[in-house]
Backbone as a printed PyTorch tensor [residue, N CA C, xyz], in Angstrom:
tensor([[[54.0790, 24.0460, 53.8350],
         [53.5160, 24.0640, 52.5010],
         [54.5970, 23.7230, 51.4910]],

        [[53.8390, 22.9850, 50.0320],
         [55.0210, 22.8530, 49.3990],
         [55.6920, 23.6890, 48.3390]],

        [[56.1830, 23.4320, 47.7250],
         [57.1720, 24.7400, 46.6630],
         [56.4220, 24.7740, 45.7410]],

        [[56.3420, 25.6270, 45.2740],
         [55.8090, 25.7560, 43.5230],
         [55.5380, 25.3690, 42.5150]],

        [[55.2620, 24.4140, 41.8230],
         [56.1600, 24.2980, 40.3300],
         [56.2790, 25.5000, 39.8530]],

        [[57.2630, 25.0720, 38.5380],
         [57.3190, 25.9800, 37.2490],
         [56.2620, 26.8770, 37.0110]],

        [[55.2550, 25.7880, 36.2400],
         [54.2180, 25.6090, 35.5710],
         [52.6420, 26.2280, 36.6120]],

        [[53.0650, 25.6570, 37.6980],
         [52.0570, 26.3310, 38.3050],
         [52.3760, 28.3560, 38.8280]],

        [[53.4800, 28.2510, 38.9370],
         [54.2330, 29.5970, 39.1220],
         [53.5640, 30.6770, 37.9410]],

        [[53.7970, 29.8970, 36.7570],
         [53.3730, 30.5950, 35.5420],
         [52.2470, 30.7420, 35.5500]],

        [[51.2220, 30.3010, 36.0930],
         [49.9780, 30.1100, 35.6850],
         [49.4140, 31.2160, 37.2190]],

        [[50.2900, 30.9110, 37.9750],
         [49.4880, 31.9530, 39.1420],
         [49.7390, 33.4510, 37.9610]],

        [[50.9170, 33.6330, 38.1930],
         [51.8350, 34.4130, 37.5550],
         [50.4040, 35.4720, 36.5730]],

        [[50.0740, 34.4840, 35.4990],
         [49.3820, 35.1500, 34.1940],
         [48.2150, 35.3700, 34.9900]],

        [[47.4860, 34.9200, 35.6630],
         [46.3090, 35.3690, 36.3350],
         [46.5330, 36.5510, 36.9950]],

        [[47.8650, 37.0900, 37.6940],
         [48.1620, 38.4640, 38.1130],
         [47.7610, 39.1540, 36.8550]],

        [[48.6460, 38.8810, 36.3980],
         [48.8670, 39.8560, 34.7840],
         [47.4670, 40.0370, 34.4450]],

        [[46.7640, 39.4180, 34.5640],
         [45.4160, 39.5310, 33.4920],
         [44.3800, 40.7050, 34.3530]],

        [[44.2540, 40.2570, 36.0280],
         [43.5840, 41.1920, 36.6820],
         [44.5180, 42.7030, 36.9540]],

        [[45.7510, 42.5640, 36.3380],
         [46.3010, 43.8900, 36.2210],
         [45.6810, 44.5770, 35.0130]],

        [[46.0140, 44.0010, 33.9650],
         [45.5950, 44.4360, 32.5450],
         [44.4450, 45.1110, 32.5120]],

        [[43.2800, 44.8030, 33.5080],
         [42.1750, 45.2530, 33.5820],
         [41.9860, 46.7360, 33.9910]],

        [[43.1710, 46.9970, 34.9730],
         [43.1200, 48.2230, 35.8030],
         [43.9550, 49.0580, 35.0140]],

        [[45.0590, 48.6730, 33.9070],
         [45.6730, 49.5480, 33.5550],
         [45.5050, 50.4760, 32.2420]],

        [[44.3550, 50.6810, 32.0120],
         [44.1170, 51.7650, 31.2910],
         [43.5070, 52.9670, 31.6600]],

        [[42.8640, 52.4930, 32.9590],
         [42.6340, 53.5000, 33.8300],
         [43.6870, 54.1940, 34.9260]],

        [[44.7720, 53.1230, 34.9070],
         [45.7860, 53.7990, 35.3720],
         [46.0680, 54.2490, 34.8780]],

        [[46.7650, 54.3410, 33.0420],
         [47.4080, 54.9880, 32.5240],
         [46.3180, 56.6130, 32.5540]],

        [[45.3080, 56.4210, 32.3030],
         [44.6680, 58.1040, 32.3350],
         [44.5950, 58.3770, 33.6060]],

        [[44.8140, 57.9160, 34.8410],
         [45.2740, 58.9230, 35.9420],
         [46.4440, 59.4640, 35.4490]],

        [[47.2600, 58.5040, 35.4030],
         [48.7110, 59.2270, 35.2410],
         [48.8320, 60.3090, 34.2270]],

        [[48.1590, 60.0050, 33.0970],
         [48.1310, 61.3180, 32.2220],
         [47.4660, 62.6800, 33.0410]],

        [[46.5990, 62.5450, 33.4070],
         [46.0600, 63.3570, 34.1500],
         [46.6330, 64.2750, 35.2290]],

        [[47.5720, 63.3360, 36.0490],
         [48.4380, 64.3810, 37.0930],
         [49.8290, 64.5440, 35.9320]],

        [[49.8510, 63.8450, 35.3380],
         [51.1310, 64.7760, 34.1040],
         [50.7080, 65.7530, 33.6860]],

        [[49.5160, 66.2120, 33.1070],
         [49.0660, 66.8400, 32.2810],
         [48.8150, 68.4570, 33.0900]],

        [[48.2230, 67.7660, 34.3130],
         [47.8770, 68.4110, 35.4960],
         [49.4990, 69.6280, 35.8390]],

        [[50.1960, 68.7820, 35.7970],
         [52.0390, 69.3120, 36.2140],
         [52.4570, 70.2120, 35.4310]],

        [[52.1590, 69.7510, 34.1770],
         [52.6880, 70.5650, 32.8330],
         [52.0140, 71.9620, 32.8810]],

        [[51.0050, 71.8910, 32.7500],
         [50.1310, 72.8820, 33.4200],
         [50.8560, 74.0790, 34.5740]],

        [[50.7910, 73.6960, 35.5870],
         [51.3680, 74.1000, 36.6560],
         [52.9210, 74.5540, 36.6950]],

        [[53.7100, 74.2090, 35.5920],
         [54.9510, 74.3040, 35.8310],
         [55.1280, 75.3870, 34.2780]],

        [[54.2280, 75.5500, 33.5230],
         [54.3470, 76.2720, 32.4060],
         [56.0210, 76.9930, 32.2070]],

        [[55.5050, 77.9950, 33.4220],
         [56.7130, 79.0090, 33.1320],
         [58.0510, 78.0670, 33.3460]],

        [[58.2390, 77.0630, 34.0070],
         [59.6980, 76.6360, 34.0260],
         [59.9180, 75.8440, 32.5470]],

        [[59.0510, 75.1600, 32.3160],
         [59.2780, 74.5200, 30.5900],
         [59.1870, 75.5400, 29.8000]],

        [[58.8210, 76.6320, 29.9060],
         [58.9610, 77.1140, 28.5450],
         [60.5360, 77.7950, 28.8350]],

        [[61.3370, 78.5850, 30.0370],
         [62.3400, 78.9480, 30.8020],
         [63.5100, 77.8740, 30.0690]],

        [[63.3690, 76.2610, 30.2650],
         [64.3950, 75.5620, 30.1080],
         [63.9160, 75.6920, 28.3480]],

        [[63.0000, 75.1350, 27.3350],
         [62.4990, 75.1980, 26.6280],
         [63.8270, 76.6650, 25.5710]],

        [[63.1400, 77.7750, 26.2570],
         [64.3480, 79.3840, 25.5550],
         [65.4250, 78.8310, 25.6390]],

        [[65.8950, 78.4730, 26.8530],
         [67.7390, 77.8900, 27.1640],
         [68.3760, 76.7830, 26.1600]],

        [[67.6270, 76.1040, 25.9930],
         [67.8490, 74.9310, 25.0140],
         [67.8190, 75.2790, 23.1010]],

        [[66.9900, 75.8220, 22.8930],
         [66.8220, 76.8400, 21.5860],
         [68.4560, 77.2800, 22.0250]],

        [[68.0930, 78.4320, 22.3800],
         [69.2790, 79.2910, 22.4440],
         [70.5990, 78.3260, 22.4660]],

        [[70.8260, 77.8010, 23.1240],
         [72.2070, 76.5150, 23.4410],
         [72.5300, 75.3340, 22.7270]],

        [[71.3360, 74.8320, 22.0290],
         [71.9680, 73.9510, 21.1600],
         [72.6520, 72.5890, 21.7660]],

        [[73.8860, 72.1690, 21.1430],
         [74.3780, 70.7380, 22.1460],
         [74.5580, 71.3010, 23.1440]],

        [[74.5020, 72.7600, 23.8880],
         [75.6840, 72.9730, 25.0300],
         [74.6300, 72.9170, 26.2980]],

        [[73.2920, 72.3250, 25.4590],
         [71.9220, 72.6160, 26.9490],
         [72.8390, 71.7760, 28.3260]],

        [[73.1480, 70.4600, 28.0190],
         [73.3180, 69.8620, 29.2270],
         [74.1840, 70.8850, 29.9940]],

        [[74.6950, 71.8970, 29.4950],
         [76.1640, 72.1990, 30.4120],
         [75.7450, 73.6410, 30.7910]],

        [[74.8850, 74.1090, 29.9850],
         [74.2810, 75.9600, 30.4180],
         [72.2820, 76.0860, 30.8400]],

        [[72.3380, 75.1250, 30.9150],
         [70.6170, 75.0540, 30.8700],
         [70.4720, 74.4680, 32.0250]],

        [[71.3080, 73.7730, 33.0370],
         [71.2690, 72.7440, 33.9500],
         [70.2190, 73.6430, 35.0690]],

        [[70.2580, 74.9940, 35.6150],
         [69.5100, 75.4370, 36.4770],
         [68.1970, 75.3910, 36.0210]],

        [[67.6300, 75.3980, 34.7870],
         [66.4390, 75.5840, 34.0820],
         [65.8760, 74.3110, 34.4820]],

        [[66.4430, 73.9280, 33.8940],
         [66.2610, 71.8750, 33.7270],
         [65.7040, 71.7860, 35.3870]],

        [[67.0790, 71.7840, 36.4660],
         [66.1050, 71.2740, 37.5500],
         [65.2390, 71.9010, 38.0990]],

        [[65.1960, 73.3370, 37.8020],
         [63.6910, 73.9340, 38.4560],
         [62.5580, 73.6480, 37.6540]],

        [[62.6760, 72.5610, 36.4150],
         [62.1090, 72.3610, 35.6500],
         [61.2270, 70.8190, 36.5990]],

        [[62.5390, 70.0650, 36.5000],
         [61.9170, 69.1970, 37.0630],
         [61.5560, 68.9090, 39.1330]],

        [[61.9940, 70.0870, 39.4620],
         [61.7330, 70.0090, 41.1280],
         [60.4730, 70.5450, 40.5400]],

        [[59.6610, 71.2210, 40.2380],
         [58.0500, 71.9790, 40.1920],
         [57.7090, 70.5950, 39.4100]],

        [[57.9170, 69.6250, 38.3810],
         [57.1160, 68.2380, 38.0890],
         [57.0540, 68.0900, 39.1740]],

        [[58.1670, 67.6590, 39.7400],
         [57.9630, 66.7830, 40.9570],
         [57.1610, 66.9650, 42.3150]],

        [[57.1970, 68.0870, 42.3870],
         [55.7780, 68.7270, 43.6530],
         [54.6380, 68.3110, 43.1410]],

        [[53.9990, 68.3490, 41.8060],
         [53.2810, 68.2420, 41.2280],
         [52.5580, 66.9000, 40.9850]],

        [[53.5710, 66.2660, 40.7640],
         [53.5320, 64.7510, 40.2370],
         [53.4660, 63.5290, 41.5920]],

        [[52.9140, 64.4140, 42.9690],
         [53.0240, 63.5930, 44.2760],
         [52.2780, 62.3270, 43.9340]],

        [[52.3160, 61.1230, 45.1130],
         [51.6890, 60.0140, 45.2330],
         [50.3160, 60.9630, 46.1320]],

        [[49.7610, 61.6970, 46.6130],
         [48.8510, 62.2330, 46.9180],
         [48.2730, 63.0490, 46.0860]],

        [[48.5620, 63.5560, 44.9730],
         [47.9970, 63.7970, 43.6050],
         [47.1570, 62.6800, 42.7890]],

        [[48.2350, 61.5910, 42.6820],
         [47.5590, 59.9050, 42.3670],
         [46.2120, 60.0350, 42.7510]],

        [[46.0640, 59.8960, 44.1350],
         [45.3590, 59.0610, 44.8740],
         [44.2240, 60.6530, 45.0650]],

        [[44.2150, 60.9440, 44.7640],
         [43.1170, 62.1940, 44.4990],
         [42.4600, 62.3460, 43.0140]],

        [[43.3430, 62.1070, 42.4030],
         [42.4820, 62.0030, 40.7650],
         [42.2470, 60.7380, 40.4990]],

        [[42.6960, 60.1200, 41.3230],
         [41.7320, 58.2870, 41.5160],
         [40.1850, 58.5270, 41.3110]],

        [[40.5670, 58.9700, 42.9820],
         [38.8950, 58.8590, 43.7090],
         [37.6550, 59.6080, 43.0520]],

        [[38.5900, 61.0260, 42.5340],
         [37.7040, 61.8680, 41.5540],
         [37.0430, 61.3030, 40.5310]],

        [[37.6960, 60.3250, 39.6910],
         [37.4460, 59.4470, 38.4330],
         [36.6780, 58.5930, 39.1470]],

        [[37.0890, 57.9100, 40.4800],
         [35.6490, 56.9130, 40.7800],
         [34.7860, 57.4700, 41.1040]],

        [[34.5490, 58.8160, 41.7090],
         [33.4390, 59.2350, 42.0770],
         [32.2580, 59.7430, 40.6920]],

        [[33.4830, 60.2430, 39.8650],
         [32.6080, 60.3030, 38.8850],
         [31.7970, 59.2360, 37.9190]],

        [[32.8570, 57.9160, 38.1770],
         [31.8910, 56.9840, 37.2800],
         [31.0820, 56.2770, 38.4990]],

        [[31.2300, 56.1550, 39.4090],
         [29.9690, 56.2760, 40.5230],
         [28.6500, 56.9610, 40.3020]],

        [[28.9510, 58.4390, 39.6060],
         [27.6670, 59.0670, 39.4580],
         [27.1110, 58.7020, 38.1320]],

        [[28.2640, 58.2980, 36.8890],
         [27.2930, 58.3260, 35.7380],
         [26.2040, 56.8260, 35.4550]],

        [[27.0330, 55.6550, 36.2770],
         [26.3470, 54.8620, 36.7860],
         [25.0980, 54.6470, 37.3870]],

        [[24.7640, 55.8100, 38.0230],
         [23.3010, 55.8200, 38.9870],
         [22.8350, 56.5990, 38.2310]],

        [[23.3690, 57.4880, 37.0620],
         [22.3240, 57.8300, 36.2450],
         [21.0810, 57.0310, 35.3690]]])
């Protein structure tokens, strides 16, 4: 097969982009969703680093550091690629149903 052009490169190129564009506002409210979902779930460590930082001032990076990562190891349980892919299906199932209404 032969090489590319430029021009044709670009043009495959924007046709990605465009059938992305389509999906990504519904991506972006999954993602809010398992964020939102995390924040939730991790309360007590944000509000934990949250006191430390008040209290510390510039010196958070250097006295707050245990807060911080138990702050962000509980996002991160939270924030799995199997979280994703569960508040996907939930959102399709639900516009599945309002559809057949």
């Amino acid at each position: 097969s032969r090489a590319m052009s430029l021009n044709e490169a670009r043009k495959d190129d924007s046709n990605r982009e465009s059938r992305l564009r389509k999906t990504f506002p519904e991506e972006k409210r999954i993602a809010d969703i398992v964020k939102s979902d995390a924040v939730a779930a991790c309360k007590k460590e944000i509000n934990e680093f949250a006191q430390c930082e008040k209290a510390n001032g510039l010196f958070v990076i250097f006295n707050c550091r245990l807060q911080n990562n138990a702050m962000n190891e509980c996002m991160k349980r939270h924030m799995t690629q199997e979280h994703h892919d569960n508040v996907r299906l939930k959102r399709a199932q639900e516009r599945a149903e309002t559809s057949n209404q």
